[in-house]
DSSP file (Angstrom, degrees, kcal/mol; ACC not computed):
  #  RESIDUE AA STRUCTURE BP1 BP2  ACC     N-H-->O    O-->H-N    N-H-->O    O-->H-N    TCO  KAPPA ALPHA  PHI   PSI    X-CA   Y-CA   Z-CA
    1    1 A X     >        0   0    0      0, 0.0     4,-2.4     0, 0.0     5,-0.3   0.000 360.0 360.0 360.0 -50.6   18.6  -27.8   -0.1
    2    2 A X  H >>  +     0   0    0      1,-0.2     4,-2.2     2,-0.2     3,-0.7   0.890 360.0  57.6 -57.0 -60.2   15.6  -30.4   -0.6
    3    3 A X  H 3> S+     0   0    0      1,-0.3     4,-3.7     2,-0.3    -1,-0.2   0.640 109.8  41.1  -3.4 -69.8   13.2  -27.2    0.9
    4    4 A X  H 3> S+     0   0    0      1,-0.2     4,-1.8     2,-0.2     5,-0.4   0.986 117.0  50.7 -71.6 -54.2   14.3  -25.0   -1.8
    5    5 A X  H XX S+     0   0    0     -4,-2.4     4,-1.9    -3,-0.7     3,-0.9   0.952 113.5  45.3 -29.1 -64.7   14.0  -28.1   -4.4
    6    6 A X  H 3X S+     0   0    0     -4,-2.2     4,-3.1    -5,-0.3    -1,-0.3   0.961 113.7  50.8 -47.0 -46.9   10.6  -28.7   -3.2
    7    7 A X  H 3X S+     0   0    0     -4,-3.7     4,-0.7    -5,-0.3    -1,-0.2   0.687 109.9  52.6 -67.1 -14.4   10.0  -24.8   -3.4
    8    8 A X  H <X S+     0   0    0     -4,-1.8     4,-1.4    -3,-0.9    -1,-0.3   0.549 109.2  42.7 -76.9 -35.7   11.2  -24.9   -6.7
    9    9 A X  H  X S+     0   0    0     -4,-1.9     4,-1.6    -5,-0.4    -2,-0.2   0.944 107.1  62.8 -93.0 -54.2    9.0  -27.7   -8.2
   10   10 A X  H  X S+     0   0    0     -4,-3.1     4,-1.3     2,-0.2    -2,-0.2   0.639 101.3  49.5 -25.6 -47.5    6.3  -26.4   -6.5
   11   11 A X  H >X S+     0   0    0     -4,-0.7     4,-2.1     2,-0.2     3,-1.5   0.996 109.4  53.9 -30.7 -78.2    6.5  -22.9   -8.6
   12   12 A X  H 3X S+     0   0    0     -4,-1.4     4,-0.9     1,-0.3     5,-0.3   0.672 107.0  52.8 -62.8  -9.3    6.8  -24.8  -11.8
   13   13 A X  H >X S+     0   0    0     -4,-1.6     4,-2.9    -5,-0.2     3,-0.6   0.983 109.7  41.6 -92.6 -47.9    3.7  -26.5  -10.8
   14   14 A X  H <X S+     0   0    0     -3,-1.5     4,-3.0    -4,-1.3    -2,-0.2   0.853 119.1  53.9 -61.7 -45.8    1.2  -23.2  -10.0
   15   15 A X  H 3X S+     0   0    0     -4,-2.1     4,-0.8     2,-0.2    -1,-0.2   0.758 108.8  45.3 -62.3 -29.4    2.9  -21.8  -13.4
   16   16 A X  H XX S+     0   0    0     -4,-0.9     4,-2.3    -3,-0.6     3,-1.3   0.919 113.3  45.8 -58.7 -73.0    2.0  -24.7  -15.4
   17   17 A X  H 3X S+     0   0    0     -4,-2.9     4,-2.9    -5,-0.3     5,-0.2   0.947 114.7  53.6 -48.9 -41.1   -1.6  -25.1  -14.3
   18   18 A X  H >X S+     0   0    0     -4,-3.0     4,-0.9    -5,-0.2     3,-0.7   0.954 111.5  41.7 -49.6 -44.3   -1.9  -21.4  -14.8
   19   19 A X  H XX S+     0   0    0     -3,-1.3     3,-2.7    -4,-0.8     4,-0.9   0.946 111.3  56.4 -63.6 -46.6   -0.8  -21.5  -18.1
   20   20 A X  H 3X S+     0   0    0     -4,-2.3     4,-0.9     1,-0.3    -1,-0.3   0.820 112.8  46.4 -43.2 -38.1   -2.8  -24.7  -18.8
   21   21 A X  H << S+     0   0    0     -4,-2.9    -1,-0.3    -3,-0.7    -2,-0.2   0.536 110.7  47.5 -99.1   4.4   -5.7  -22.7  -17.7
   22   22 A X  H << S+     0   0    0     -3,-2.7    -1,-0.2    -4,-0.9    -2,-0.2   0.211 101.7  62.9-113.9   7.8   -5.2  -19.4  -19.7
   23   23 A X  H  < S+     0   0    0     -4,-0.9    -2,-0.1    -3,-0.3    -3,-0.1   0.775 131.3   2.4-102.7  -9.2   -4.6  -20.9  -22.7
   24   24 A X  S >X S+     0   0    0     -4,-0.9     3,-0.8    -5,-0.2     4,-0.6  -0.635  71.3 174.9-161.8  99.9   -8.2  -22.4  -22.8
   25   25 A X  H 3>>S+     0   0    0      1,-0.3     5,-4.0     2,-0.2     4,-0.5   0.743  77.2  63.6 -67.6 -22.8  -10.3  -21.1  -19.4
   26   26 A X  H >45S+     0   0    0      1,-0.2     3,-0.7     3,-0.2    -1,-0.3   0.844  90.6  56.9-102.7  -6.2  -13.3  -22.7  -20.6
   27   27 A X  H <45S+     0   0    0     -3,-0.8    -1,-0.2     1,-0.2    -2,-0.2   0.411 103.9  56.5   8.4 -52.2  -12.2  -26.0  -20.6
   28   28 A X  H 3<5S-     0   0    0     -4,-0.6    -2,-0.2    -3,-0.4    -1,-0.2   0.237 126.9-103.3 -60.6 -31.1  -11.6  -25.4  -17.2
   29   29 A X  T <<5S+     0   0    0     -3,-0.7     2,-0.3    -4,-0.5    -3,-0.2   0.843  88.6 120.1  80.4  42.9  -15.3  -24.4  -16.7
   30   30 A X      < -     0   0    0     -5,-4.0    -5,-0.1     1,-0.2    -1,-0.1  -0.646  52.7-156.0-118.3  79.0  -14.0  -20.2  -16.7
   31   31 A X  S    S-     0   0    0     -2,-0.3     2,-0.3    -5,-0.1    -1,-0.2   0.770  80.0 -20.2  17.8 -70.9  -15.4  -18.0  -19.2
   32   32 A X  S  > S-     0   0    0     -7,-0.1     4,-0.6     1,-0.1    -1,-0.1  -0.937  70.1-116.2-170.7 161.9  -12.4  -15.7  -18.9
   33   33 A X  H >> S+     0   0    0     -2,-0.3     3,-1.8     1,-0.2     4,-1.7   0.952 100.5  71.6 -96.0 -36.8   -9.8  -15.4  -15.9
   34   34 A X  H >4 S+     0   0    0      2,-0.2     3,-0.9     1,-0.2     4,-0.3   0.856 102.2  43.7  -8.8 -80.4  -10.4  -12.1  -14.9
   35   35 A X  H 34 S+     0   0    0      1,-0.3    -1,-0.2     2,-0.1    -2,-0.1   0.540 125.6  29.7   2.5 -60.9  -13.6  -13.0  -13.5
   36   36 A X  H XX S+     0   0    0     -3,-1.8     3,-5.1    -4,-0.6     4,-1.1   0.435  72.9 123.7-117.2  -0.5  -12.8  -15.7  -12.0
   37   37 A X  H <X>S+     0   0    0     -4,-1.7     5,-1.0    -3,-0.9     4,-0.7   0.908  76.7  61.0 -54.8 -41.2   -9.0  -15.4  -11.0
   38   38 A X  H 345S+     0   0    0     -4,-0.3     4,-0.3    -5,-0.2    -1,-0.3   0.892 109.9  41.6 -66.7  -7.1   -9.9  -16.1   -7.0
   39   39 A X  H <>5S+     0   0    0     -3,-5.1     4,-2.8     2,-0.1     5,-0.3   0.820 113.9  53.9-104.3 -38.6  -11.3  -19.7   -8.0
   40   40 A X  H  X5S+     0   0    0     -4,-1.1     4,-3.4     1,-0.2     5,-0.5   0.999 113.5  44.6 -46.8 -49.8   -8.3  -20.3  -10.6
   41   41 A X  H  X5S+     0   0    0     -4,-0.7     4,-2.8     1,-0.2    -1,-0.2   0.980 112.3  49.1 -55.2 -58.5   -6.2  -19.5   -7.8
   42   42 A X  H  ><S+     0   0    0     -5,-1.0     4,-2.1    -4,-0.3     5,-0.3   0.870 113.6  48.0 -50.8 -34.9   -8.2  -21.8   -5.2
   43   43 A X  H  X S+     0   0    0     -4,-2.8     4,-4.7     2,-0.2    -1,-0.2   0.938 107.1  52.2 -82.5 -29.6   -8.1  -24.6   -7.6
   44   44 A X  H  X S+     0   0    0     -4,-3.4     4,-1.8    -5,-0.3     5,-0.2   0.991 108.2  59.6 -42.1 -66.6   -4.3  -24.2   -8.3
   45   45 A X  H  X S+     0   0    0     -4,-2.8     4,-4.0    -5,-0.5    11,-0.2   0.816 108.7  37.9 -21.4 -53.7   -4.3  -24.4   -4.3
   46   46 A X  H  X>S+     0   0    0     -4,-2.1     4,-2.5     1,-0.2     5,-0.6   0.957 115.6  54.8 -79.5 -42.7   -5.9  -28.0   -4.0
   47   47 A X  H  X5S+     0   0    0     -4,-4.7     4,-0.5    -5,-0.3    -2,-0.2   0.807 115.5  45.0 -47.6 -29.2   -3.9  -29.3   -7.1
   48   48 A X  H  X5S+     0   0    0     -4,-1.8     4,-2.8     2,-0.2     5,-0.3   0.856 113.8  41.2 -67.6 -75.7   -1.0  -28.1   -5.3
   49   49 A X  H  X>S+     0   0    0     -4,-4.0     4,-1.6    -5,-0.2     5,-0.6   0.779 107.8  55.6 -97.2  13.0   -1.4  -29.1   -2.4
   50   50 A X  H  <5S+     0   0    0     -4,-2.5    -2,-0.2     3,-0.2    -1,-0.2   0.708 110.8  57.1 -70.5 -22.8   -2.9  -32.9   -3.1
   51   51 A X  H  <<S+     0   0    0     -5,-0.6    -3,-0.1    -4,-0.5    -2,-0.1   0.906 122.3  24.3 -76.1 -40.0    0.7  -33.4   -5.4
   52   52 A X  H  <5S-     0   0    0     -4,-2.8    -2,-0.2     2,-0.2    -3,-0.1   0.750  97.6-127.8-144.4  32.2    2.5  -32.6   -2.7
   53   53 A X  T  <5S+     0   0    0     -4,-1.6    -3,-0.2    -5,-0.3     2,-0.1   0.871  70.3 127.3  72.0 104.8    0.6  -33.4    0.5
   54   54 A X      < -     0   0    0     -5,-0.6     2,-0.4     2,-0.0    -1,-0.2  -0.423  65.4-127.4 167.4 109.8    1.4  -29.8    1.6
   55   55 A X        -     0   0    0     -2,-0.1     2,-0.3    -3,-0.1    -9,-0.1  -0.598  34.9-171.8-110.7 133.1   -0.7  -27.0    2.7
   56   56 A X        -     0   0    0     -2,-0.4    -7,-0.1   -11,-0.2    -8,-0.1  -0.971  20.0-120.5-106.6 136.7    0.3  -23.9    0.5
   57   57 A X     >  -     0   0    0     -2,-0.3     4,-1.4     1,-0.1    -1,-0.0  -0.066   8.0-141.3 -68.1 158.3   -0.9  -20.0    0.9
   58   58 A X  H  > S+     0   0    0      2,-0.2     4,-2.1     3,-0.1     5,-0.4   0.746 108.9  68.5 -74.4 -42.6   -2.9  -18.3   -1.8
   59   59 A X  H  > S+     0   0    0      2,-0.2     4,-2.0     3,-0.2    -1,-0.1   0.912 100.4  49.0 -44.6 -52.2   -0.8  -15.4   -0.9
   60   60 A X  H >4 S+     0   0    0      1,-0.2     3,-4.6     2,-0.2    -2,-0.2   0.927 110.6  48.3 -35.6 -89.0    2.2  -17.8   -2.5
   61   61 A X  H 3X S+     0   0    0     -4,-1.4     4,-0.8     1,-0.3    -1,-0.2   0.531 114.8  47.4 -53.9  -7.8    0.3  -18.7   -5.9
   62   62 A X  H 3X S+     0   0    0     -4,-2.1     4,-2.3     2,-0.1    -1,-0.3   0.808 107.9  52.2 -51.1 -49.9   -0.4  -15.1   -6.2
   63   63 A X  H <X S+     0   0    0     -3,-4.6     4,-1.9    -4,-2.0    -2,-0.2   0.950 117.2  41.8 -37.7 -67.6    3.3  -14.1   -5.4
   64   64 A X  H >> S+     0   0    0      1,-0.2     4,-2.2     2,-0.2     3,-0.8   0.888 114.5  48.3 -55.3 -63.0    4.5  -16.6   -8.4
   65   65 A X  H 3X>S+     0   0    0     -4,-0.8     4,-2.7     1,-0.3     5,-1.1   0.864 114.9  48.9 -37.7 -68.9    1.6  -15.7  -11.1
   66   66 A X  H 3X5S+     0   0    0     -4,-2.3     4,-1.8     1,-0.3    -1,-0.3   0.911 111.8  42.5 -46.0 -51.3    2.4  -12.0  -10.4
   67   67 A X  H <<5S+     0   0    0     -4,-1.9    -1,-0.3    -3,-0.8    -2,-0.2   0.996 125.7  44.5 -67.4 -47.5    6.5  -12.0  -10.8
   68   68 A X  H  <5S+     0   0    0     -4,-2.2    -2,-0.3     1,-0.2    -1,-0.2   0.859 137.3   3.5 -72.2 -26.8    5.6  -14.5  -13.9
   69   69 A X  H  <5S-     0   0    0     -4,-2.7    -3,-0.3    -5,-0.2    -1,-0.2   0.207  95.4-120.7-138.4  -1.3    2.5  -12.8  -16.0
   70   70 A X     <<       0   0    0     -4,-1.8    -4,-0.2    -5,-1.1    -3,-0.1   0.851 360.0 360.0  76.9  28.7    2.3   -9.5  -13.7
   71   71 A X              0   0    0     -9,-0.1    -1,-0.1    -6,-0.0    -6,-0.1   0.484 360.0 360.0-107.9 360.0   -1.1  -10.4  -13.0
């Protein structure tokens, strides 16, 4: 049960910072996310895993982004 909890929070956390960072990229130091989507992704990755001392795939925060924005 905690696992899935954990896996759970974890989502909502890669889905926030994406959003945080597509609703103003340049902020962020991006231009535009296209571009740049493999360092958004890499920075989700360390925010990720320094919150919850965890090592996470890219492959994941791809997974999520994609089922949520189809990106």
């Amino acid at each position: 049960m905690a696992k899935n909890n954990t896996e759970c929070q974890q989502r909502l956390w890669i889905l926030n910072d994406y959003q945080s960072i597509i609703e103003d990229p340049e902020s962020y130091g991006y231009p535009n996310i296209e571009e740049h989507m493999d360092e958004v992704i890499a920075d989700i990755k360390e925010d990720v895993e320094k919150v919850f001392c965890c090592k996470i795939s890219e492959g994941f925060i791809k997974s999520q982004i994609k089922v949520e924005y189809g990106r």
